[in-house]
C-alpha positions as CSV (number, residue, x, y, z in Angstrom):
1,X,0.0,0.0,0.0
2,X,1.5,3.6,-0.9
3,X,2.2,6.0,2.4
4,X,1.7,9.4,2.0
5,X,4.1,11.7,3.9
6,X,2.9,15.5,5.2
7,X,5.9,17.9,6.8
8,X,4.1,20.9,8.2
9,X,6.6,23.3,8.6
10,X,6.9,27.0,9.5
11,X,6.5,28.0,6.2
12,X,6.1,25.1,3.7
13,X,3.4,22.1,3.6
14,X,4.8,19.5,1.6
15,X,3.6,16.1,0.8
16,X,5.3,12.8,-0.5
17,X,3.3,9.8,-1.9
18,X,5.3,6.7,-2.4
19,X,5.0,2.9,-2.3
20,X,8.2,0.1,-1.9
21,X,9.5,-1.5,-4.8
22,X,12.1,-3.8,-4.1
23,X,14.4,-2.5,-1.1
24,X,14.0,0.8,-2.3
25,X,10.6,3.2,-2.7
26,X,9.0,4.5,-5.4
27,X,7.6,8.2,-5.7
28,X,4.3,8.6,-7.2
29,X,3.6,11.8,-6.0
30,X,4.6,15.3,-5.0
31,X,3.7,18.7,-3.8
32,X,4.8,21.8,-2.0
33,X,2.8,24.8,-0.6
34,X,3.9,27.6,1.4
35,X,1.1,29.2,3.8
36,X,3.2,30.4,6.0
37,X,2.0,28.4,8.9
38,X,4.6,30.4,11.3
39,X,3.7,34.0,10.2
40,X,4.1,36.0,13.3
41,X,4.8,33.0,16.0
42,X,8.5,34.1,17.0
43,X,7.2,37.6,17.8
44,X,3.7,36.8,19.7
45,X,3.9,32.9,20.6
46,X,1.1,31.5,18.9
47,X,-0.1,30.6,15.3
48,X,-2.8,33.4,13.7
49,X,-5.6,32.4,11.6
50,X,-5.0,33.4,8.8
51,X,-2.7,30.9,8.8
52,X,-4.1,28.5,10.1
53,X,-6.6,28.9,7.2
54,X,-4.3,28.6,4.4
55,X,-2.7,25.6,5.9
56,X,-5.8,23.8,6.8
57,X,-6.9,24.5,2.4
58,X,-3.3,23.6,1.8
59,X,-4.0,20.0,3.5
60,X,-7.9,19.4,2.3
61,X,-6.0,19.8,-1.0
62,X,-3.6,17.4,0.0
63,X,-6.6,14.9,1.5
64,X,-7.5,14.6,-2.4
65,X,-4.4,13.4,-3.6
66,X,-3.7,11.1,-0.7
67,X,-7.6,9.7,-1.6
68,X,-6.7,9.0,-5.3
69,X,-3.8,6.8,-4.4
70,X,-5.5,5.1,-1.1
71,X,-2.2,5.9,0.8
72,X,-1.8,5.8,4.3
73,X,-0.6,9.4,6.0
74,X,1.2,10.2,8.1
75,X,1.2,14.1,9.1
76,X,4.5,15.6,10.8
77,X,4.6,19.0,12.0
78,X,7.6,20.5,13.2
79,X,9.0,23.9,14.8
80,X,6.5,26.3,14.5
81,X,3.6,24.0,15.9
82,X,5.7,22.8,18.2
83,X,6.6,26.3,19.9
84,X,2.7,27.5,19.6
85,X,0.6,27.8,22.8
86,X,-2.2,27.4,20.7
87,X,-1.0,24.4,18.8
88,X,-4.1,22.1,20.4
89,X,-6.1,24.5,18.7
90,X,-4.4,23.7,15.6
91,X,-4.4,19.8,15.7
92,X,-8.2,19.4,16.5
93,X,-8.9,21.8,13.6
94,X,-6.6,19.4,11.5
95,X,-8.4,16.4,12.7
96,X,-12.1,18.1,12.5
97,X,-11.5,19.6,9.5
98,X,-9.6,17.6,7.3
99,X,-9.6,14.2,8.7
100,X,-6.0,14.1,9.2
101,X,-3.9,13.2,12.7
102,X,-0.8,15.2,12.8
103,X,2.2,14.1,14.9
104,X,3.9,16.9,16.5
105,X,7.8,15.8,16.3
106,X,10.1,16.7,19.0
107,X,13.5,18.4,17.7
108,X,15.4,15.5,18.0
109,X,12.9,13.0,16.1
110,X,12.7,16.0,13.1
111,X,16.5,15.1,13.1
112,X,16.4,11.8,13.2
113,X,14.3,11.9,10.6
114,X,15.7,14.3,8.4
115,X,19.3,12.0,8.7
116,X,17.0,9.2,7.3
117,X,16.1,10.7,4.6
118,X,19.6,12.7,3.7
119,X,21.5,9.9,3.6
120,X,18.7,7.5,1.5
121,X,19.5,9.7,-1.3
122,X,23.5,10.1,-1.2
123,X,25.8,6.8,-2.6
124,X,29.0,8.1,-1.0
125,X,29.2,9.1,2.3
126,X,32.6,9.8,4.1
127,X,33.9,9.1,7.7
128,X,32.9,12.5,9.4
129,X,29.0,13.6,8.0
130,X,27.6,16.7,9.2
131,X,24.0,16.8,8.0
132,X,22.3,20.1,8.7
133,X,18.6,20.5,7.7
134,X,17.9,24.5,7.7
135,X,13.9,25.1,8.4
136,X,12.0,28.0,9.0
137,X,12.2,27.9,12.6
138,X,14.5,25.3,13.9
139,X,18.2,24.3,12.6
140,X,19.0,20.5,12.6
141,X,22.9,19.2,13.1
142,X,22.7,16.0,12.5
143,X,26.4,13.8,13.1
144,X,27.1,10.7,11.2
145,X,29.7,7.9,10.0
146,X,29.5,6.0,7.2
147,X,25.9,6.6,7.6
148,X,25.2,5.2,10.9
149,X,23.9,8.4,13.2
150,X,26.2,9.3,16.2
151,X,24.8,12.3,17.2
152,X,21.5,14.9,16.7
153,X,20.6,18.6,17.8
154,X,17.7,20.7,17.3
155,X,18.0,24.8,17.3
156,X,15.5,27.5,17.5
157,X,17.6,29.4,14.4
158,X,15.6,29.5,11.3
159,X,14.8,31.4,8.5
160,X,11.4,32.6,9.1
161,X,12.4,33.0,12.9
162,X,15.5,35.3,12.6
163,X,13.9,37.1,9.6
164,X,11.4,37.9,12.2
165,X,13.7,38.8,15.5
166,X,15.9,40.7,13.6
167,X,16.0,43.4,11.2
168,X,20.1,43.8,10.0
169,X,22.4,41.8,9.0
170,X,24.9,42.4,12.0
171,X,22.2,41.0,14.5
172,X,21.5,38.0,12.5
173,X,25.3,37.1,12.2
174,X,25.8,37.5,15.7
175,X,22.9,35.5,16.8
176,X,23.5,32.5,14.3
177,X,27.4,32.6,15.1
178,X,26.4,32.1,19.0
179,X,24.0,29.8,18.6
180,X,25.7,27.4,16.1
181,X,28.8,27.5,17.9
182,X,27.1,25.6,20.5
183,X,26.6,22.7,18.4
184,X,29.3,22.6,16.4
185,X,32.3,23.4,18.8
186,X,35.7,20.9,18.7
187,X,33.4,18.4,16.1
188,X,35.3,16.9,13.1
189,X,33.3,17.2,9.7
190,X,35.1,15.9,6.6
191,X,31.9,16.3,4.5
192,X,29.1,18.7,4.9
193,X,25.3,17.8,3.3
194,X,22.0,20.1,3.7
195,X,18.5,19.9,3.2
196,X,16.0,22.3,3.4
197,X,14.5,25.5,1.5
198,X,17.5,27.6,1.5
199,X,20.1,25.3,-0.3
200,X,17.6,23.7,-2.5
201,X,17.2,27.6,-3.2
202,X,20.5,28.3,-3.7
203,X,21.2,26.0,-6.2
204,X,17.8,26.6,-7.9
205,X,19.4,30.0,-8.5
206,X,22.7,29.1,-9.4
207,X,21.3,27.2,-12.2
208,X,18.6,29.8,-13.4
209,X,15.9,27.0,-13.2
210,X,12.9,28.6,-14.5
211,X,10.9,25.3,-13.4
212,X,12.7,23.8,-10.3
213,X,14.1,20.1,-11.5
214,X,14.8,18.0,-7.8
215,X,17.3,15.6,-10.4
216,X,19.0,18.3,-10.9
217,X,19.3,19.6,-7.4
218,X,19.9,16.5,-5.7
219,X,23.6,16.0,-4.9
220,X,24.1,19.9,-6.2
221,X,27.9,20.7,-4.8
222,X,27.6,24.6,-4.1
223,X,30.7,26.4,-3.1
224,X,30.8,28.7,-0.3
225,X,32.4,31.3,-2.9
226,X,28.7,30.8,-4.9
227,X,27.2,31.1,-1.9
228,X,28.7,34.3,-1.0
229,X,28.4,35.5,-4.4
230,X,24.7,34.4,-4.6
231,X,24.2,36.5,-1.1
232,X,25.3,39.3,-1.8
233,X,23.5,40.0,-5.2
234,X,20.0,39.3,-3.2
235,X,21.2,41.8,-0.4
236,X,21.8,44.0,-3.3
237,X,18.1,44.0,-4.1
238,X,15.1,45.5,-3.0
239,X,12.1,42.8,-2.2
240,X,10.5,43.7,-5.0
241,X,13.4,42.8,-7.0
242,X,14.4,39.5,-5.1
243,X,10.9,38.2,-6.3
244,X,12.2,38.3,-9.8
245,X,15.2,36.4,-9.4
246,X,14.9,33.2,-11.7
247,X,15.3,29.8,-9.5
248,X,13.8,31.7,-6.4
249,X,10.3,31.6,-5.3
250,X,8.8,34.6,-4.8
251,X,7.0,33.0,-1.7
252,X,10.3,32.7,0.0
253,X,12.0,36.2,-1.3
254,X,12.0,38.0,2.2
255,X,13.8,35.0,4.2
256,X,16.1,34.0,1.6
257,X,18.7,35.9,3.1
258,X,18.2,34.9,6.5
259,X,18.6,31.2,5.4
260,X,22.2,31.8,3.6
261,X,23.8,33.9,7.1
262,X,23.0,30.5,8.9
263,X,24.3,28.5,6.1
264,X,27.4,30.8,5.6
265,X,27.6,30.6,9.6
266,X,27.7,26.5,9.5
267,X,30.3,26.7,6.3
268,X,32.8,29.1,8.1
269,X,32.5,27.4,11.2
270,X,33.2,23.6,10.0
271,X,35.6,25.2,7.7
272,X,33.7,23.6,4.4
273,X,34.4,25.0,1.5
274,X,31.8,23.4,-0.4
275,X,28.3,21.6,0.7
276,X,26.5,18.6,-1.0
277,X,22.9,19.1,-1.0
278,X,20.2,16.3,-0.7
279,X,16.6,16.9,-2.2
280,X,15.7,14.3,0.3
281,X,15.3,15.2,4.1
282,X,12.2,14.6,6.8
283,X,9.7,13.8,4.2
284,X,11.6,10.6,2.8
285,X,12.9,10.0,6.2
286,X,9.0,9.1,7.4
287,X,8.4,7.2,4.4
288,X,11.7,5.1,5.2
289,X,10.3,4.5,8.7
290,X,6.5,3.5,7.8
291,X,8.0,1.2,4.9
């Protein structure tokens, strides 16, 4: 029977539908939405409504296509329902209105998960693996060897949530260089891999993909001169401007830049000069665990 995966992040809603074939699974379907489920939450602690109603349309339209394929779901949600005191709210809404029951994942289970589904989708991986998945609100570090998971943090440093504490550059630098340096202090890391909206971004842009590709994202090496490069032609630009940028969704123009300081952040602290990035993260890691 096909599972249907359902990561309800703080700003995307994306869905997975896939079945096994072999030792391996099969994708049969695919979708991403961005309501903006965490609009507002790191400044007044819970989830609006507005919100809440464009996610709860996103995932009635997501019911359909989970119908057509009688899959079984299963419905993560991650940081920003996790930090909202209104989150109960949320879920029986969910539930009520849509059918669906959503599994609210602790920080260290989005990471688990995420490694799952990083290293499903890279042939070669190396003695020292850092896996970081960069979300809108949290930051996963994920520690492996030869793809057998040694170690996993969750941070509250994410896109969406430092777009929304801070308004200059400076303060985001200094907040992401404190807080990852927690993580990632004295830890080896002879190859860096990332998931997540802001590197699938970046090499999106680097590409000039009119219509995103995932085969031709997946296992993307970006450089952290690109990177740089990349950054500082979108800090160059007003918002308006940003929206036009081929390869970047307009959706996702005003925390673009608050996704690359955290990348840049990781890359200059692990001294990497370069970072593999995996199309596959929490989404492929549920499938892998209801399989």
């Amino acid at each position: 029977m096909p599972v249907a995966a359902i990561d309800i992040g703080t700003n995307s809603v994306r869905l997975l539908i896939a079945h096994k074939k072999g030792g391996q699974f099969k994708r049969l379907a695919s979708r991403l939405e961005t309501p903006r489920l965490g609009a507002g939450i790191y400044q007044n602690g819970y989830l609006n409504q507005d919100a809440i109603e464009r996610t709860i349309e996103v995932l009635k339209g997501y019911r359909k296509v989970v119908e057509q394929f009688d899959a079984t779901s299963y419905l993560v949600a991650t940081s920003a329902v996790r930090d909202a005191t209104n989150r109960q709210e949320f879920l029986q809404r969910v539930k009520k209105e849509v059918g669906f029951e959503v599994k609210v994942a602790s920080g260290e289970e989005e990471a688990r998960l995420s490694y799952l589904g990083i290293t499903s989708s890279i042939s070669q991986l190396e003695e020292q693996v850092l896996a970081v998945d960069i979300g809108g609100g949290s930051s996963e570090f994920i520690y492996g060897a030869q793809g057998e998971l040694e170690e996993y943090t969750s941070i509250n440093l994410g896109a969406v949530r430092l777009t929304e504490k801070h308004d200059n550059f400076d303060e985001m630098n200094l907040l992401a260089e404190k807080m990852i340096k927690e993580v990632i202090i004295n830890r080896g890391c002879s190859q860096l891999l990332g998931v997540g909206g802001t590197v699938t971004t970046l090499v999106a842009i680097e590409l000039e993909l009119e219509q995103y590709n995932r085969n031709k994202v997946d296992g993307y090496l970006l450089t952290k001169d690109s990177i740089e490069r990349i950054f500082n032609k979108l800090a160059s630009l007003s918002l308006v401007e940003r929206k036009k940028v081929v390869g970047l969704q307009p959706k996702r123009a005003d925390i673009i830049l608050a996704g690359i300081i955290i990348l840049l952040e990781i890359m200059e602290q692990t001294d990497s000069k370069r970072i593999q990035v995996s199309e596959a993260g929490i989404l492929e890691g549920t499938i892998q665990k209801y399989i």
